[in-house]
Jmol script that loads the backbone (N, CA, C; Angstrom):
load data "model"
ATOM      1  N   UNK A   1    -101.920-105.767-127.484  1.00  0.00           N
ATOM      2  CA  UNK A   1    -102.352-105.057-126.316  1.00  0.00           C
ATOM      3  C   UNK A   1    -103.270-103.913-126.760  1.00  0.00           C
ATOM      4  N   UNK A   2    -104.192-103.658-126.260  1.00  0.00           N
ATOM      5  CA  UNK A   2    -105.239-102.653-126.424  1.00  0.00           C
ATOM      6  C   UNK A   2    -105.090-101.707-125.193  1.00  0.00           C
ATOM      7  N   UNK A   3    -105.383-100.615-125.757  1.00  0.00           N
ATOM      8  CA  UNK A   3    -105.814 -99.402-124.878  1.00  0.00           C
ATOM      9  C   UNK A   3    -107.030 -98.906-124.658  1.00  0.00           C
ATOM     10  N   UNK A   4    -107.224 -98.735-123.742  1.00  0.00           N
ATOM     11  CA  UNK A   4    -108.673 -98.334-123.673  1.00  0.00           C
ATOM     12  C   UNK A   4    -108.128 -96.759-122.521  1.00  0.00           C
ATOM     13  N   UNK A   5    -109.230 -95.726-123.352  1.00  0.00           N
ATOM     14  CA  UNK A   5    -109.116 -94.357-122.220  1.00  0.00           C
ATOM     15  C   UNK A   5    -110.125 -94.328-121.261  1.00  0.00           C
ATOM     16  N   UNK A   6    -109.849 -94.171-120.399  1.00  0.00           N
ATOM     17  CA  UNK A   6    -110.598 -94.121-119.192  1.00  0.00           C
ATOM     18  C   UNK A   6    -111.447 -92.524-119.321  1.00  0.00           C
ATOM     19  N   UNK A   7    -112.129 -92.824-120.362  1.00  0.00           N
ATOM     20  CA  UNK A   7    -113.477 -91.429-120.362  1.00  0.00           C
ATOM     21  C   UNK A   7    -114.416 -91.599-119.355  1.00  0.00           C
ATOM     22  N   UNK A   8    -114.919 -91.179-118.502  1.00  0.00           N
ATOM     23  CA  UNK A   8    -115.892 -90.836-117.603  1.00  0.00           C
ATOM     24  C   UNK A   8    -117.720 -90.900-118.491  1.00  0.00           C
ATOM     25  N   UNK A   9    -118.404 -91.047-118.138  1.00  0.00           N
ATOM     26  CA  UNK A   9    -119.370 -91.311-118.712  1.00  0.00           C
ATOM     27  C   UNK A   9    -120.338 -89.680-118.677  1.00  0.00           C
ATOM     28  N   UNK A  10    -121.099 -89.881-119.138  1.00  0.00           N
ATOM     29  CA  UNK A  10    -121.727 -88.579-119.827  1.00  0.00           C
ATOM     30  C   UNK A  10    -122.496 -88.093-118.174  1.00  0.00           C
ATOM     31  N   UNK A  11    -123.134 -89.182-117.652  1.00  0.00           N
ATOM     32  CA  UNK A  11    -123.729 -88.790-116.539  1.00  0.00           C
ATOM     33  C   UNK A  11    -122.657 -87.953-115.388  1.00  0.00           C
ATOM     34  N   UNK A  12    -121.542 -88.607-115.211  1.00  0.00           N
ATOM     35  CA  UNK A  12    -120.523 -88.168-114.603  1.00  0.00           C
ATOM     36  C   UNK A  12    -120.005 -86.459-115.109  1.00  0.00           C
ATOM     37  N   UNK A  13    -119.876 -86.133-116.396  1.00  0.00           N
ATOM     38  CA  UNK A  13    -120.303 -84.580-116.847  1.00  0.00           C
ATOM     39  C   UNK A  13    -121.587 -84.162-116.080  1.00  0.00           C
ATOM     40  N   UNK A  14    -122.676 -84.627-116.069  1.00  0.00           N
ATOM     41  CA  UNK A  14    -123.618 -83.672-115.626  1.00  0.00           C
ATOM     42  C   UNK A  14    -123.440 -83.195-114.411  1.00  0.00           C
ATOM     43  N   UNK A  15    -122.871 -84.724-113.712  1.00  0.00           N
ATOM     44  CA  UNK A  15    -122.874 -84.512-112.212  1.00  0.00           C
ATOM     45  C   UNK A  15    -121.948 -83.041-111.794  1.00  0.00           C
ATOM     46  N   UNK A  16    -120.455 -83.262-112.625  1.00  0.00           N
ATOM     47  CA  UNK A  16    -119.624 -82.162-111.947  1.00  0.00           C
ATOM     48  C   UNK A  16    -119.864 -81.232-112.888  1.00  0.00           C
ATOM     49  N   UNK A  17    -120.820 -80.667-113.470  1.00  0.00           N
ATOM     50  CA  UNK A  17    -121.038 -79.898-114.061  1.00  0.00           C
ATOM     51  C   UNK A  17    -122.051 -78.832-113.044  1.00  0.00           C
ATOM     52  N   UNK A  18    -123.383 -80.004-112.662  1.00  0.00           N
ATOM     53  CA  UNK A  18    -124.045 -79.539-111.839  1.00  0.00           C
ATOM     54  C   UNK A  18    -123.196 -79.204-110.296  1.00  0.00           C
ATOM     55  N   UNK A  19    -122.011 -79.754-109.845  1.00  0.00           N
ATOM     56  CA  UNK A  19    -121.521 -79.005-108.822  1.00  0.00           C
ATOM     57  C   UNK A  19    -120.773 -78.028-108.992  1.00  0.00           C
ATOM     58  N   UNK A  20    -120.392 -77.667-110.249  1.00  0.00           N
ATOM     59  CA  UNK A  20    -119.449 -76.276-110.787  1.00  0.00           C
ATOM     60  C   UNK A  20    -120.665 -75.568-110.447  1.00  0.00           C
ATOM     61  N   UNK A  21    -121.640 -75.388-110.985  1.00  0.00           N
ATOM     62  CA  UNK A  21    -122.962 -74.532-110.826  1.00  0.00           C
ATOM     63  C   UNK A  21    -123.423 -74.415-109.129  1.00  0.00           C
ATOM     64  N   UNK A  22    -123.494 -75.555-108.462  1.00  0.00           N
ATOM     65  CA  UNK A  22    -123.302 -75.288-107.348  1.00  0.00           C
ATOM     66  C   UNK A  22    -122.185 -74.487-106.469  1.00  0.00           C
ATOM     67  N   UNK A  23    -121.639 -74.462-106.655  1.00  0.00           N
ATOM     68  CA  UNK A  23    -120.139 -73.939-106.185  1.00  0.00           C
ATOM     69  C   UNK A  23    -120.079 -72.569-106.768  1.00  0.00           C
ATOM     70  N   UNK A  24    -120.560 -72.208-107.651  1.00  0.00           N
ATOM     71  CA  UNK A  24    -120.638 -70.608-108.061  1.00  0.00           C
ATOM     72  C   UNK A  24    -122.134 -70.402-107.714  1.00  0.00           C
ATOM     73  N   UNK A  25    -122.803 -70.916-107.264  1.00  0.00           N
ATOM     74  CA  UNK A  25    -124.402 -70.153-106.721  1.00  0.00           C
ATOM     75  C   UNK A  25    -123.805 -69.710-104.990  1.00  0.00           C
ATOM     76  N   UNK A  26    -122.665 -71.043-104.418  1.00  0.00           N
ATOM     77  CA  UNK A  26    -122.361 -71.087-103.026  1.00  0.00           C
ATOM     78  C   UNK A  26    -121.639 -69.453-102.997  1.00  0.00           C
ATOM     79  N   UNK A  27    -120.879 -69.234-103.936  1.00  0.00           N
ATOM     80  CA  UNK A  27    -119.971 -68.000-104.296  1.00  0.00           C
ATOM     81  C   UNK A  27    -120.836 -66.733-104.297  1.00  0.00           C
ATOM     82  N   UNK A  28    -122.206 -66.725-105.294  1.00  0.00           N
ATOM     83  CA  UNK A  28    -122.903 -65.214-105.239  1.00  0.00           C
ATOM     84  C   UNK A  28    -123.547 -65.378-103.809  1.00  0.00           C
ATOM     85  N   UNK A  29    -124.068 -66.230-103.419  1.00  0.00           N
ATOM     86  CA  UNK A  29    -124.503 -66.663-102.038  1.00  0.00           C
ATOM     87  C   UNK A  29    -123.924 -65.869-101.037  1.00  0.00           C
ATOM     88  N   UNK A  30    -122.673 -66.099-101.003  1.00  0.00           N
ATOM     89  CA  UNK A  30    -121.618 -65.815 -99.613  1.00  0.00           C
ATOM     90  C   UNK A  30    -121.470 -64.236-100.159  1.00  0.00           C
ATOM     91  N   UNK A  31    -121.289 -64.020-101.050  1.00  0.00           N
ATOM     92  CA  UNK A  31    -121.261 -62.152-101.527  1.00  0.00           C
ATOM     93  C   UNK A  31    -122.455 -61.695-101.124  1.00  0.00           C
ATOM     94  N   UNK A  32    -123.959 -62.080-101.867  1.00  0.00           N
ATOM     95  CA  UNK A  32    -125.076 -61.101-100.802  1.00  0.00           C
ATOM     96  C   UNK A  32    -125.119 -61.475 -99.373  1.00  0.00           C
ATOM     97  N   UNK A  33    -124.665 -62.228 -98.662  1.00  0.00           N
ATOM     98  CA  UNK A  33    -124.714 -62.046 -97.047  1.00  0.00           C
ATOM     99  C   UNK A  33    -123.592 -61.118 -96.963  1.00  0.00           C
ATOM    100  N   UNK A  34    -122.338 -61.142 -97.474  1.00  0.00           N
ATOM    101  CA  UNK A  34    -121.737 -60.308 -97.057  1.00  0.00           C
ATOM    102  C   UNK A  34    -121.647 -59.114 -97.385  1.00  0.00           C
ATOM    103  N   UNK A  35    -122.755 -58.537 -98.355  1.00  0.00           N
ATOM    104  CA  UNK A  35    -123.382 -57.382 -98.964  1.00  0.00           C
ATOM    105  C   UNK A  35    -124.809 -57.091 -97.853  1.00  0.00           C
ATOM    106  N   UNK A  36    -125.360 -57.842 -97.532  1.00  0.00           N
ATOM    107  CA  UNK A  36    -126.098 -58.086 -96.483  1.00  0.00           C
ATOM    108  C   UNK A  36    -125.755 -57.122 -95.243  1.00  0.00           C
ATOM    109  N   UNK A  37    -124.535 -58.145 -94.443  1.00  0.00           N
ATOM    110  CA  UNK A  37    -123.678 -57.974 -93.169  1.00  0.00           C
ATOM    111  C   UNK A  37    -123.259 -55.969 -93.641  1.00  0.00           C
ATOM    112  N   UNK A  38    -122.695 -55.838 -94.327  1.00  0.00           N
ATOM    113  CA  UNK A  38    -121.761 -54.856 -94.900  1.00  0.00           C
ATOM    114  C   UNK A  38    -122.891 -53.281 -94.601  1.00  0.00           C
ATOM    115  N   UNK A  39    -124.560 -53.876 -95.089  1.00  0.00           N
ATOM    116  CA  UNK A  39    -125.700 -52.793 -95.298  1.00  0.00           C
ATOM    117  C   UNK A  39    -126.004 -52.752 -93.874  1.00  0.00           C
ATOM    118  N   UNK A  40    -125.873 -53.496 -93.136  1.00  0.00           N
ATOM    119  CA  UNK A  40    -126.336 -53.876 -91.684  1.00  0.00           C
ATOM    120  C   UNK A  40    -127.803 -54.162 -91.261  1.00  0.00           C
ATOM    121  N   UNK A  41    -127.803 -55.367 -92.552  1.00  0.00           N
ATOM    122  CA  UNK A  41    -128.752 -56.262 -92.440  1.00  0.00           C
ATOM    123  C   UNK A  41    -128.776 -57.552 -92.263  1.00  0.00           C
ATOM    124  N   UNK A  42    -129.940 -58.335 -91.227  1.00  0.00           N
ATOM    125  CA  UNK A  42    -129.035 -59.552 -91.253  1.00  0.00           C
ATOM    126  C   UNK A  42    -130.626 -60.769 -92.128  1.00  0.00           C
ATOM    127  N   UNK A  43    -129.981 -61.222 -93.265  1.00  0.00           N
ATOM    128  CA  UNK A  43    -131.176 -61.963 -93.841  1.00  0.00           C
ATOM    129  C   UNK A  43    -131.606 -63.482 -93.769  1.00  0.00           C
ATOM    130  N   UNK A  44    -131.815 -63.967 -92.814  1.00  0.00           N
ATOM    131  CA  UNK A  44    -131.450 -65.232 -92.479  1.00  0.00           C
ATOM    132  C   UNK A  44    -131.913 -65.998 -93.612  1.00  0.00           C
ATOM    133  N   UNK A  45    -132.704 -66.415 -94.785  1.00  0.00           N
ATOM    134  CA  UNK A  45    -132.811 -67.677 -95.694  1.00  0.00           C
ATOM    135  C   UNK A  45    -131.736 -67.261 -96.556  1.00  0.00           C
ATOM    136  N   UNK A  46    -130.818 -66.339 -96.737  1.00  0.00           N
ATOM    137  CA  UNK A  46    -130.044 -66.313 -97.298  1.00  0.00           C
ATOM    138  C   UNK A  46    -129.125 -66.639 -96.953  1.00  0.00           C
ATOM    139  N   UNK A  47    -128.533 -66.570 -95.853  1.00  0.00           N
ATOM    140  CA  UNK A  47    -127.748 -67.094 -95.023  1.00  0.00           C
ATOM    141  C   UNK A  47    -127.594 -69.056 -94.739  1.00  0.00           C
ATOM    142  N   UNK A  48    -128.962 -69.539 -94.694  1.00  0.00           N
ATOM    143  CA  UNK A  48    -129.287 -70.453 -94.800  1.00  0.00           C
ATOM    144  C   UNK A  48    -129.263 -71.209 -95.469  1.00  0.00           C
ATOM    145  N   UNK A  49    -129.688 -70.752 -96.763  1.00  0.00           N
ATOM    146  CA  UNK A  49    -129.304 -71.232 -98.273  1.00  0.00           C
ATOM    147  C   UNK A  49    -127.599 -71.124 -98.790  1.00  0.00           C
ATOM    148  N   UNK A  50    -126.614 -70.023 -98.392  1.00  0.00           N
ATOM    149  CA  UNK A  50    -125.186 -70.201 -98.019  1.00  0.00           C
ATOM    150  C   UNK A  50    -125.069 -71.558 -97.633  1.00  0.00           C
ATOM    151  N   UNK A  51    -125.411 -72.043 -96.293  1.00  0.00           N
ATOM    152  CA  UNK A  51    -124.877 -72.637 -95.596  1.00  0.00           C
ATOM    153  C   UNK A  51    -125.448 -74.524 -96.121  1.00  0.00           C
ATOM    154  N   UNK A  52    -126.683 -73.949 -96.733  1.00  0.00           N
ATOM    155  CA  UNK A  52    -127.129 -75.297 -97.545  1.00  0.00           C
ATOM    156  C   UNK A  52    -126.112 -75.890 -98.588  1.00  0.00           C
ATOM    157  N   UNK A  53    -125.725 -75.189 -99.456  1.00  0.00           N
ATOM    158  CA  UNK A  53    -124.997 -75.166-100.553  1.00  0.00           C
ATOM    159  C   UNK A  53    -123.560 -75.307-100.501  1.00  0.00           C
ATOM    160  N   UNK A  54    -123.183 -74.662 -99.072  1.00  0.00           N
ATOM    161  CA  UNK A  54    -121.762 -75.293 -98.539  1.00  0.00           C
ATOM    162  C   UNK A  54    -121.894 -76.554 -98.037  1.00  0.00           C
ATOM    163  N   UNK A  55    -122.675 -76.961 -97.475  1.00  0.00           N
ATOM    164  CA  UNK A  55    -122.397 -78.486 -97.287  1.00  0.00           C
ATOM    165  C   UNK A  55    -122.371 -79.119 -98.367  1.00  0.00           C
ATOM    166  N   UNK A  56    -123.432 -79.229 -99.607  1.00  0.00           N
ATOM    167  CA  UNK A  56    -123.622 -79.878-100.589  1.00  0.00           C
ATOM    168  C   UNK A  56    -122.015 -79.724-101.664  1.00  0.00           C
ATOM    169  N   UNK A  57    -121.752 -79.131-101.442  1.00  0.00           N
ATOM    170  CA  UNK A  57    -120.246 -78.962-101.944  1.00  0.00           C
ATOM    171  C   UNK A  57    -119.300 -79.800-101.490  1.00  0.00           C
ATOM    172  N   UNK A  58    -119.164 -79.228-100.419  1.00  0.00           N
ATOM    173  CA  UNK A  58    -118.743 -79.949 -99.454  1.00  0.00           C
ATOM    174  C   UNK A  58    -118.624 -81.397 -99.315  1.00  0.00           C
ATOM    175  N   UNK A  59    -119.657 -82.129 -99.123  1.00  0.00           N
ATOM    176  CA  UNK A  59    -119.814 -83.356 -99.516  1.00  0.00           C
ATOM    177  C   UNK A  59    -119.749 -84.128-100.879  1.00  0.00           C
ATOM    178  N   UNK A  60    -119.570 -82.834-102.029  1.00  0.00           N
ATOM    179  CA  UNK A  60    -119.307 -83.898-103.243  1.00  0.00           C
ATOM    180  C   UNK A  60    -117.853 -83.559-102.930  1.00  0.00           C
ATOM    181  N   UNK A  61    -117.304 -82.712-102.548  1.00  0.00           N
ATOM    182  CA  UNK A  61    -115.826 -83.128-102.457  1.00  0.00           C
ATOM    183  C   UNK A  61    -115.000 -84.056-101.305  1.00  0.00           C
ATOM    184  N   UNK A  62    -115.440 -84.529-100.750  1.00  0.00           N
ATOM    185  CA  UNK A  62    -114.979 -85.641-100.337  1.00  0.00           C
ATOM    186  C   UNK A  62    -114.925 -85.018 -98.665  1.00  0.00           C
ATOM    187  N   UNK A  63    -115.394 -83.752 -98.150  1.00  0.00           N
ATOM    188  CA  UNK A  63    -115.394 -83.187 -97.112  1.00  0.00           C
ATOM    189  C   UNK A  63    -116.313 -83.635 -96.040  1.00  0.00           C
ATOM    190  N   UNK A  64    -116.388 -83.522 -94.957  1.00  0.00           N
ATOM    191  CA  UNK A  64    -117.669 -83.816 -93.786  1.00  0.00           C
ATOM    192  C   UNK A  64    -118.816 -82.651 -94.216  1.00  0.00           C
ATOM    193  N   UNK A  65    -119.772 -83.327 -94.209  1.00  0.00           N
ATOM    194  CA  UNK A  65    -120.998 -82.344 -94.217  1.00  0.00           C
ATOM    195  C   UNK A  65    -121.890 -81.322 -93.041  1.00  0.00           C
ATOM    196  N   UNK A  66    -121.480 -80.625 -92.294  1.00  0.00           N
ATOM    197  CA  UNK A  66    -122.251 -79.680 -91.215  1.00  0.00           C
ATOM    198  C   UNK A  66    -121.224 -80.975 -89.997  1.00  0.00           C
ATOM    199  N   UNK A  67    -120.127 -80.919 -89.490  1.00  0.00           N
ATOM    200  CA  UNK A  67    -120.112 -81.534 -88.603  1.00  0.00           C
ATOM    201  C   UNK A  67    -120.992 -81.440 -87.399  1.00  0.00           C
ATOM    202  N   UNK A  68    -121.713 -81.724 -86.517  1.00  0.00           N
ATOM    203  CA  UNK A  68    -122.345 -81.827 -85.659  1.00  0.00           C
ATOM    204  C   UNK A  68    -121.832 -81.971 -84.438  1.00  0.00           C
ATOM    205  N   UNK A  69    -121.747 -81.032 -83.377  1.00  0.00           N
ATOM    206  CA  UNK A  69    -120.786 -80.751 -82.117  1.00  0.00           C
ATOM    207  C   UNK A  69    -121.705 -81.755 -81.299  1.00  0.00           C
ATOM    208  N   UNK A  70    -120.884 -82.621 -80.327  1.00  0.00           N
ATOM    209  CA  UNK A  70    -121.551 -83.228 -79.280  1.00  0.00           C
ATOM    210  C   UNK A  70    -122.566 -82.063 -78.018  1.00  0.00           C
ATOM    211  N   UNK A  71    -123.966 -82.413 -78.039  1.00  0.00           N
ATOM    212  CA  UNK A  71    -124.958 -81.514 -77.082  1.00  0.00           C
ATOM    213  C   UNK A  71    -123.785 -81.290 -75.769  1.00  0.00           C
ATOM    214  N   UNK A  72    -123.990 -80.175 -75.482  1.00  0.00           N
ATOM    215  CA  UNK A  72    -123.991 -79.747 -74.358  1.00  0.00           C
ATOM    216  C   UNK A  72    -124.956 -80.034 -73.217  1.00  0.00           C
ATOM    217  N   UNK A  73    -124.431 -80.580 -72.180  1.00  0.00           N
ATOM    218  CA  UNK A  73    -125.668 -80.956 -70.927  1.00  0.00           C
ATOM    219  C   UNK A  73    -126.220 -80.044 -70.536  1.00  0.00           C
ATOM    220  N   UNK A  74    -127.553 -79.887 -70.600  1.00  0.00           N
ATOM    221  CA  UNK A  74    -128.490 -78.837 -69.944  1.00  0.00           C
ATOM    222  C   UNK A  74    -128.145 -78.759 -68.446  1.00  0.00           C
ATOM    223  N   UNK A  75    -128.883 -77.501 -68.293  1.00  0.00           N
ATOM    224  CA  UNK A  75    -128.729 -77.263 -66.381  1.00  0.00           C
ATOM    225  C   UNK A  75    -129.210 -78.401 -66.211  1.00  0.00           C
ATOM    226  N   UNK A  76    -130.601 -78.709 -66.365  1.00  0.00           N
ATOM    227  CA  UNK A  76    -131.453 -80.071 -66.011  1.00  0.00           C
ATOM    228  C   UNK A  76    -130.546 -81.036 -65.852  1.00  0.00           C
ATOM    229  N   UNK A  77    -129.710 -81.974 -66.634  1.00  0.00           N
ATOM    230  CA  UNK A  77    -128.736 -82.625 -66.342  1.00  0.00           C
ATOM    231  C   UNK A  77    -127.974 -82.283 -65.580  1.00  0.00           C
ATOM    232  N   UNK A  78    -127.336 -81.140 -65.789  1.00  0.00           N
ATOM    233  CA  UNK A  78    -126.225 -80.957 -64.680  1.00  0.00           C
ATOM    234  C   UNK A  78    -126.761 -80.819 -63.328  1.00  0.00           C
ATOM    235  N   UNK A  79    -128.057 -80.001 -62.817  1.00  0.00           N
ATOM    236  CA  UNK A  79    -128.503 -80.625 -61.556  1.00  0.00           C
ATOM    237  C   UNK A  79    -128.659 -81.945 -60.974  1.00  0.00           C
ATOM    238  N   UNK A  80    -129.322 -82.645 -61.660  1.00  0.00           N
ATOM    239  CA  UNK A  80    -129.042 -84.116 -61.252  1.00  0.00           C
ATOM    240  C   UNK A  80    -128.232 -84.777 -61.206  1.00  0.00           C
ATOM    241  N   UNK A  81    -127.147 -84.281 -62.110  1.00  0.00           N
ATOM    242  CA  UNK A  81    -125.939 -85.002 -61.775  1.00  0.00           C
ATOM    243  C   UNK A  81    -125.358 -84.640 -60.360  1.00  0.00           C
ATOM    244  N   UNK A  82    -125.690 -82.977 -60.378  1.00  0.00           N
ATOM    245  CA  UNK A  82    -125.279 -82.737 -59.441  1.00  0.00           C
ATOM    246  C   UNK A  82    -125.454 -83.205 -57.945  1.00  0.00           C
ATOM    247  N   UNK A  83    -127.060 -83.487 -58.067  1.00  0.00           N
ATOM    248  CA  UNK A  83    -127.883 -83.885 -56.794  1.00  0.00           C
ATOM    249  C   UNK A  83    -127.483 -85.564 -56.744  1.00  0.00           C
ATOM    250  N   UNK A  84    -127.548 -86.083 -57.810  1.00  0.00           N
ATOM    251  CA  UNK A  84    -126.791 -87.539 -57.519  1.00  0.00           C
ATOM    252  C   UNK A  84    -125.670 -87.758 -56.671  1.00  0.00           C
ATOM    253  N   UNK A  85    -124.772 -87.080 -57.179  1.00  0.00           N
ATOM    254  CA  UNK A  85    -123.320 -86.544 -56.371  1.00  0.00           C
ATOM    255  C   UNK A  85    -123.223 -86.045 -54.729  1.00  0.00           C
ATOM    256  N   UNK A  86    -124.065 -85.547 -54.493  1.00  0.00           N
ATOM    257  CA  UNK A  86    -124.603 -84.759 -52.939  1.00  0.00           C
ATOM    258  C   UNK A  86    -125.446 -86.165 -52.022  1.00  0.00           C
ATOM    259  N   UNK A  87    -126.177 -86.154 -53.045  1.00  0.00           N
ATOM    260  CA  UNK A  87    -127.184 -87.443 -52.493  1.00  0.00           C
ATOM    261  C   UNK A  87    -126.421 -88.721 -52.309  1.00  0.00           C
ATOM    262  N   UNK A  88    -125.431 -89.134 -52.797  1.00  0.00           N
ATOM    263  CA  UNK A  88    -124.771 -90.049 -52.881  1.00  0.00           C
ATOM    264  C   UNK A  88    -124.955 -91.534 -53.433  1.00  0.00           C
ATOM    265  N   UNK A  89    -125.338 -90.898 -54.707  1.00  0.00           N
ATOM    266  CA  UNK A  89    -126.425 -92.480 -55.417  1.00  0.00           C
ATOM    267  C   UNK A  89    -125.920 -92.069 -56.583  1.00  0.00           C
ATOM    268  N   UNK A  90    -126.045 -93.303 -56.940  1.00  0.00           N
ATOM    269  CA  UNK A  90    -125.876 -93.436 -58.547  1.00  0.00           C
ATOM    270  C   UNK A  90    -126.383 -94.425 -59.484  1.00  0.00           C
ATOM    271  N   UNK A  91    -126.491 -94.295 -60.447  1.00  0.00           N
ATOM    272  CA  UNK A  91    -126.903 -95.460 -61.282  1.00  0.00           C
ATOM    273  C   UNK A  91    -126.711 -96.017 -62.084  1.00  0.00           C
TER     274      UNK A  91
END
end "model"
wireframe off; spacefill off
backbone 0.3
color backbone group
């Protein structure tokens, strides 16, 4: 019987290597916004770039990336729905 170790391949180091590095850029990231917030400034590409870098994390760990809330119906819709409703038609 042979053993073989289940070593991960060299590329597989770079990869979680490069998300350790990600994950501590996400870290000084979230400190100057909240060094930012704190001065009572608000810097939005920094903020942005936070929020870039949390998803990308995010998603190498096995997490949802930016979930995406179902739209809200505009007035525009909701009038017509509304006027559909009054009018008594539908489609």
């Amino acid at each position: 019987m042979t053993i073989r170790p289940n070593i991960p391949s060299v590329d597989d180091f770079y990869i979680e290597a490069a998300v350790r590095h990600l994950a501590a850029a996400r870290n000084h990231l979230q400190c100057a916004v909240l060094s930012f917030d704190d001065a009572g400034y608000e810097h939005d590409p920094t903020a942005r770039s936070y929020s870039y870098l949390a998803g990308i994390v995010a998603e190498f760990s096995g997490r949802a990336w930016r979930p995406v809330p179902p739209p809200e119906p505009s007035h525009i819709e909701s009038a017509a729905v509304e006027w559909r409703r009054s009018a008594k038609r539908s489609y």
